[in-house]
C-alpha positions in Angstrom: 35.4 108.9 111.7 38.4 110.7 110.4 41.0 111.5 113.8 42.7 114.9 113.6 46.1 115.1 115.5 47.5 118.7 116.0 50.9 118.8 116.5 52.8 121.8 118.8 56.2 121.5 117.7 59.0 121.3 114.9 59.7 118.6 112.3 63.3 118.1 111.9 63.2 116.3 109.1 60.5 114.6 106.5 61.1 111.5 104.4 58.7 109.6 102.0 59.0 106.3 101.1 57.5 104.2 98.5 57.7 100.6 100.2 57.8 99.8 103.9 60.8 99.7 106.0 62.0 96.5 107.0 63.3 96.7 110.7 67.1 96.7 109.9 66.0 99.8 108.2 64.2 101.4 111.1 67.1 101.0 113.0 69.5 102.4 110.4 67.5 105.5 110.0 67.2 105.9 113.5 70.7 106.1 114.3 71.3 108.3 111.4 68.7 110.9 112.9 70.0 109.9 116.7 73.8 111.6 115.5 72.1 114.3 113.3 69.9 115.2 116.1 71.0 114.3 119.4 68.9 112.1 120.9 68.8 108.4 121.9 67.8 106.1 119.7 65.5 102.7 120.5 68.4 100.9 119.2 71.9 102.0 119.7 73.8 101.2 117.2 76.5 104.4 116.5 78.3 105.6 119.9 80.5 108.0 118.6 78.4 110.7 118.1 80.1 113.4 120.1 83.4 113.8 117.5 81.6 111.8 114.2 77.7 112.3 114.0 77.9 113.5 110.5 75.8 111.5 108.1 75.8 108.2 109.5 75.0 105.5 107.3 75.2 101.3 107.2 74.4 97.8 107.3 73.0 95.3 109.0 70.5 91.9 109.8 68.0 91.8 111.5 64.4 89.1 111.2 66.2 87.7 108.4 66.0 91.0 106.3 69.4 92.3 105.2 70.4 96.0 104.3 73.8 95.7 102.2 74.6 98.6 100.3 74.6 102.0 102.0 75.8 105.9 101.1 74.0 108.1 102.6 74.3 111.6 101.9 77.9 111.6 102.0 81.3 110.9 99.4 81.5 107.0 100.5 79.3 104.2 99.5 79.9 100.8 101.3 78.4 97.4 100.1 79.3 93.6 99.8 79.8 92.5 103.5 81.1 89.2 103.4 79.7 87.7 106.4 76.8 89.4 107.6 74.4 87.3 110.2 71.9 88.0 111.8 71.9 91.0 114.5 75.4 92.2 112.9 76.1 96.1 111.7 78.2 98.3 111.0 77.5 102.2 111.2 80.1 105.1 110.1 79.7 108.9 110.3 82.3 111.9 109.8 83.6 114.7 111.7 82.5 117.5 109.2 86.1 118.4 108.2 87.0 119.9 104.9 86.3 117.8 102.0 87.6 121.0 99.3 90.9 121.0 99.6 94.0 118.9 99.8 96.1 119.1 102.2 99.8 117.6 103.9 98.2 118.2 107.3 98.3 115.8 109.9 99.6 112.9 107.5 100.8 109.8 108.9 104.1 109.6 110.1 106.7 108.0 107.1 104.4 109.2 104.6 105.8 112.1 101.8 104.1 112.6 98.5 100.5 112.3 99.6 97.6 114.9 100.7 94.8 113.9 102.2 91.1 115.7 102.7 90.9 116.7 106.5 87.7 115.1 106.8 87.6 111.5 108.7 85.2 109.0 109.2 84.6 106.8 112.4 83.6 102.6 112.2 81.2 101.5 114.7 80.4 97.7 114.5 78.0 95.1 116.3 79.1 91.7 115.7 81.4 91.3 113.2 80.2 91.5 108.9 83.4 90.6 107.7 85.3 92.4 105.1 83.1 95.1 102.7 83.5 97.3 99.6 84.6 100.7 99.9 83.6 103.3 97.4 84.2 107.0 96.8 82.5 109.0 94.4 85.2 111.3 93.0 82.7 113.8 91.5 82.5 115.2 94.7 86.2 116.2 95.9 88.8 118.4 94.6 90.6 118.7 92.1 94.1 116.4 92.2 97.5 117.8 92.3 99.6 117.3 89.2 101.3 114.1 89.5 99.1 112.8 92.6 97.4 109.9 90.1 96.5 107.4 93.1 93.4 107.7 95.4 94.2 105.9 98.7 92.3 105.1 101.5 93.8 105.7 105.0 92.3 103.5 107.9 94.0 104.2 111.4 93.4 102.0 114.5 92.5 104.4 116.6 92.8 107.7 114.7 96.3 108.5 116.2 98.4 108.3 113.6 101.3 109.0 115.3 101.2 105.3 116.4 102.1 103.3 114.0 98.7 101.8 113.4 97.9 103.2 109.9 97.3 101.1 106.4 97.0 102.9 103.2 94.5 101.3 100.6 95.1 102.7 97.4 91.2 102.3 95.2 92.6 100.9 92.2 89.3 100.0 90.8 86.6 102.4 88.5 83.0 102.9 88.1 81.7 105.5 86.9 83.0 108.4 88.8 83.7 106.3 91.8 86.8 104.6 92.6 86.7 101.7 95.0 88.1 98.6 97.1 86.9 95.2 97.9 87.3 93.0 100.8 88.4 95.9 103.3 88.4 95.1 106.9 87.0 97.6 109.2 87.4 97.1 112.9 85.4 98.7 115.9 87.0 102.3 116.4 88.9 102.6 113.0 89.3 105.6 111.5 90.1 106.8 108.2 90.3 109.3 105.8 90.6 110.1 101.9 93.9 110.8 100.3 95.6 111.1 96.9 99.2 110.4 96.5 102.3 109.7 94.1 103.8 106.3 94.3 106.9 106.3 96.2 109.8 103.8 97.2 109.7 102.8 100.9 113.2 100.6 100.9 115.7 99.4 98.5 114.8 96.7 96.2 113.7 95.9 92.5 111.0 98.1 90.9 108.5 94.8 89.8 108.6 94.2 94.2 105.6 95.4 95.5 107.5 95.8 98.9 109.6 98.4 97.4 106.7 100.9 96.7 103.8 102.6 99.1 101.4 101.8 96.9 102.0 98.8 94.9 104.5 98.0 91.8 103.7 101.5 89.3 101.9 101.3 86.6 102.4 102.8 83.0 102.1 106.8 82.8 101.8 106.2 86.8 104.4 109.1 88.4 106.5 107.8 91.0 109.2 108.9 93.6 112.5 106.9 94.0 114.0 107.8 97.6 115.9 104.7 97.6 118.3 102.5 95.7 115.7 100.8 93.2 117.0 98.7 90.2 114.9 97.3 87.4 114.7 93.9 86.2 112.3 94.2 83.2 111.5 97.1 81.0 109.9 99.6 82.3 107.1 102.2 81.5 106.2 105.2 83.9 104.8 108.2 83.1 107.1 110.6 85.1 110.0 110.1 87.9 111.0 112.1 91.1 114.5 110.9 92.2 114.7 113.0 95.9 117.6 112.4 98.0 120.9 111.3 97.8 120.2 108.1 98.7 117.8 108.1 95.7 119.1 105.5 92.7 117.5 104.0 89.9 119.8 101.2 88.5 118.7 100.8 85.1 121.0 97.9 83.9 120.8 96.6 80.6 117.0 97.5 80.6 114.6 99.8 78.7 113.4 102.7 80.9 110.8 104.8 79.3 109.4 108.1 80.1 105.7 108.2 78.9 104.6 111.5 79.8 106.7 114.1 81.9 110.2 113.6 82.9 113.1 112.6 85.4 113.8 115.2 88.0 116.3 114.8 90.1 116.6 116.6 93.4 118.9 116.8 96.3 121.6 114.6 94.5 119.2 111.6 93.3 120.9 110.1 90.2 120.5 107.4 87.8 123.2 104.5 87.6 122.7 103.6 83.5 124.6 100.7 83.5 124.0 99.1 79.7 120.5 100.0 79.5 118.2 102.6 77.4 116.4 106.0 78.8 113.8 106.3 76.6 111.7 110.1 76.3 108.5 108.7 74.3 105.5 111.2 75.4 103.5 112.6 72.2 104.0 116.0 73.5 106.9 118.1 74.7 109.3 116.8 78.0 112.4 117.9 79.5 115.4 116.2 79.2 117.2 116.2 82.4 120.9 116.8 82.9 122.4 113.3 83.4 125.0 110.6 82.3 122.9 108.4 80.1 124.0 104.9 78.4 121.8 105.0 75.6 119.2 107.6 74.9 115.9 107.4 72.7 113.5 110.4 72.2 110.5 109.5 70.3 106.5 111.0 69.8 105.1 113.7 68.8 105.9 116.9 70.3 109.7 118.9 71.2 112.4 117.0 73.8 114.6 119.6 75.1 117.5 119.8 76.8 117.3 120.5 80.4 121.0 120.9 80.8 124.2 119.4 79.4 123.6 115.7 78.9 126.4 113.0 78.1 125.1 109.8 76.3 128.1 107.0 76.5 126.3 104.9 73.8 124.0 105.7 71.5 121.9 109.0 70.8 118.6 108.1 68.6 116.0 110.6 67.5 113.5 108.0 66.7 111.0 109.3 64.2 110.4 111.9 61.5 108.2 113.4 64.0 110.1 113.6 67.1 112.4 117.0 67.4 115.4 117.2 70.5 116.1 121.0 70.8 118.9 122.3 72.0 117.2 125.1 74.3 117.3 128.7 72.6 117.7 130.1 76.0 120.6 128.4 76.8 122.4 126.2 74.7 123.2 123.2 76.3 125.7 120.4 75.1 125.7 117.0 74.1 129.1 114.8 74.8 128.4 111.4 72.7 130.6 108.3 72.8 128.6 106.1 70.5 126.7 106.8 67.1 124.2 109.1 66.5 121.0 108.2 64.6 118.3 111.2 63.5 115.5 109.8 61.8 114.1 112.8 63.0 114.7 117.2 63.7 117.6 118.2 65.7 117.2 122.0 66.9 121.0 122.3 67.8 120.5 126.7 68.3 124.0 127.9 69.6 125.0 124.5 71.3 128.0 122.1 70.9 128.0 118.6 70.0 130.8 116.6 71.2 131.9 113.3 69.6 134.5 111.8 72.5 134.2 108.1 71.5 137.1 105.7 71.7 136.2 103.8 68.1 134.8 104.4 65.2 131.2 106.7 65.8 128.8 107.0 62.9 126.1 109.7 62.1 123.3 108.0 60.2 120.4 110.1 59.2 117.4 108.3 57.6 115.6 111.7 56.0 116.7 114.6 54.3 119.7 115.9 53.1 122.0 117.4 56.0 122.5 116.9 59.3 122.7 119.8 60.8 124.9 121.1 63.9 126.0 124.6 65.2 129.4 123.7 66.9 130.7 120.4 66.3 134.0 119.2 67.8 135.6 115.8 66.9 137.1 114.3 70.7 141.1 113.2 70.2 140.8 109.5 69.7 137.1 109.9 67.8 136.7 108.7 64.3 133.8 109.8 62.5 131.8 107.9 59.7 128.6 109.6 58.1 125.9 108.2 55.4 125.0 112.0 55.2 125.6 115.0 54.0 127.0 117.0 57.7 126.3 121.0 57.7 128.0 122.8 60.8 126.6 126.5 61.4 129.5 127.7 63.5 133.0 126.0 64.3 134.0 122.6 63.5 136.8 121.6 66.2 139.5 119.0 65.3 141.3 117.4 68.1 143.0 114.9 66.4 140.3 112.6 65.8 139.2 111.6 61.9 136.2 112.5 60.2 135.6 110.2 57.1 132.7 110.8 54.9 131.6 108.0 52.3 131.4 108.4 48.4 129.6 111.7 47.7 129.1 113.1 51.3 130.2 116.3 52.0 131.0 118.5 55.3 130.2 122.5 55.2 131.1 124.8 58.2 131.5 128.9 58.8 134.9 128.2 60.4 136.9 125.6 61.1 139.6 124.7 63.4 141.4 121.8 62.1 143.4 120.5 65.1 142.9 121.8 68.9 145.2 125.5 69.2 144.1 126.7 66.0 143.0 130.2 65.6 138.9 130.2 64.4 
């Protein structure tokens, strides 16, 4: 006969299942509605309840039945214990912060160029399970600030992080929309939290040094933050730098250093040291072209480089290929002081700027395409001489200031006005 139970009360919550619960399982869910709830469990496995009962979730052993990948209804996913025996867990829950917006907040202390979500998570552990995978689905958080290309995991101690005790974990690894770490060690009490960051120096050294860098040796189109005296020792790719301080140097040598997609910026008296080396500008869209003493300079790709200021280039000036344009700025006219040759395979927009040749030998301005190469104000430095392959058209004033300018068989020079020798009346 059929038992009817009536039952004077609320449900909090309902699942279904479609296969029985092994008793790791039991005990997992148990704990998760223990937090939610408030009430004691049969099995105590999460104690932090009273700051972190937010969606608890883990793993465990128990009767020889394991439970090894666990999410919950939360942003983080955790799987691949390495070591996981029999009676061992480990249970996390949150503190119900804000996961919609960035924020510089309560960083840890030594850390610029990162934002974190306010939201933190709390470890509990029974036994030990040895090192796990952290995941984070990405579909669920914000939107990243421009530049910020690195998600980083933050795991405190004790959640002071005033104290010293705090490693950042950047998830360098992608599936699907989450982003992820293996063979993380969590201890009993950690905390951590989710941020996203730019990679910057942390001490003088070479670039390829991961010791140099908060977050590992940059990557290509990666943009990065030099705060320190930095030099290469390959050639480099990044996709934008951030030069901050005045102790801020990159030492480029006698290597390549290109810009893949945005710029150098350089703040507060951050420079670059060019030694023999080549800045390169090769995004296939438009970039800046900051103010600065270069040794060689290349802009390539698709898309307008323009002058961010007055540059000087003590070698070479290339414009690399027919598709690649260096604009002078129509808004303000900045200058170029050359002392080696100049080579437009290429567009130069010169608008109202000057062009100064200042070399000490023989310059040459080779032009692969087209007819003329074309310049508004073009002034020839005292000791310059100047040998062209090409026809040389100068919108405004050509300026002589003692220097030669020697065109081969057939090549020809056209200017508005000319002053021949420096005190002459235009």
């Amino acid at each position: 006969m059929a038992k009817t139970i009536i039952l004077t009360g609320k449900i909090q919550e309902f699942l279904s299942y479609n296969t029985l619960l092994a008793d790791v399982q039991r005990n997992l869910m148990n704990n998760y509605f223990a937090s939610k709830y408030g009430h004691a469990p049969g099995t105590e496995l999460f104690t932090y309840d009273a700051s972190h009962s937010y969606e608890v979730f883990g793993m465990g052993r128990l009767n020889a039945t394991s439970h090894i990948v666990s999410r919950g209804t939360g942003l983080v996913l955790i799987d691949e214990p390495q070591s996981l025996d029999e009676g061992d867990y480990i249970m996390i829950g949150h503190d119900n912060g804000n996961k919609d917006t960035w924020t510089t907040n309560n960083l840890p202390a030594g850390y610029t160029g990162v934002e974190r979500l306010e939201r933190e998570w709390k470890v509990d552990k029974t036994n030990d399970i040895g090192d796990i995978r952290i995941a984070v689905d990405t579909s669920g958080l914000p939107a990243r600030p421009a530049g910020y290309d690195n998600y980083i995991l933050f795991i405190d101690d004790d959640g002071d992080l005033g104290n010293g005790g705090t490693n950042a974990v950047v998830l360098d690894q992608r599936f699907g929309t989450y982003v992820r770490k293996s063979n993380i060690s969590l201890n009993d009490g950690n905390v951590f939290f989710i941020g996203v960051g730019r990679n910057i120096s942390v001490q003088d050294g070479n670039w390829n040094d991961p010791a140099t860098w908060l977050l590992n040796v940059p990557s290509a189109d990666e943009d990065v933050t030099v705060s320190h005296n930095v030099t290469l020792t390959a050639n480099t790719q990044v996709g934008g730098l951030i030069i901050n301080s005045a102790s801020g140097v990159l030492n480029v040598g006698s290597y390549n250093f290109d810009i893949t997609v945005g710029t150098i910026d350089t703040v507060a008296g951050g420079n670059i040291n060019p030694g023999t080396g080549t800045v390169i500008y090769s995004a296939d869209a438009a970039q800046c072209i900051e103010s600065l003493i270069y040794n060689n300079l290349t802009v390539r790709g698709n898309g307008t480089k323009t002058l961010c200021g007055d540059i000087v280039v003590t070698g070479d000036l290339t414009i690399f290929e027919s598709v690649t344009t260096l604009d002078a700025d129509a808004a303000n006219n900045y200058s170029i002081t050359l002392n080696g040759d100049w080579q437009s395979n290429g567009t130069f927009n010169a608008q109202n700027g000057k062009v100064l040749f200042d070399g000490t030998a023989a310059q040459e301005i080779n032009r692969n395409t087209g007819d003329n190469e074309i310049f508004y104000d073009l002034e020839i430095g005292t000791n310059s001489q100047i040998i062209t392959d090409h026809n040389i058209q100068v919108r405004d004033t050509l300026l002589m200031n003692g220097g030669n300018f020697i065109l081969t068989s057939g090549k020809s020079t056209y200017h508005r006005r000319g002053c021949y020798q420096q005190g002459d009346t235009c």
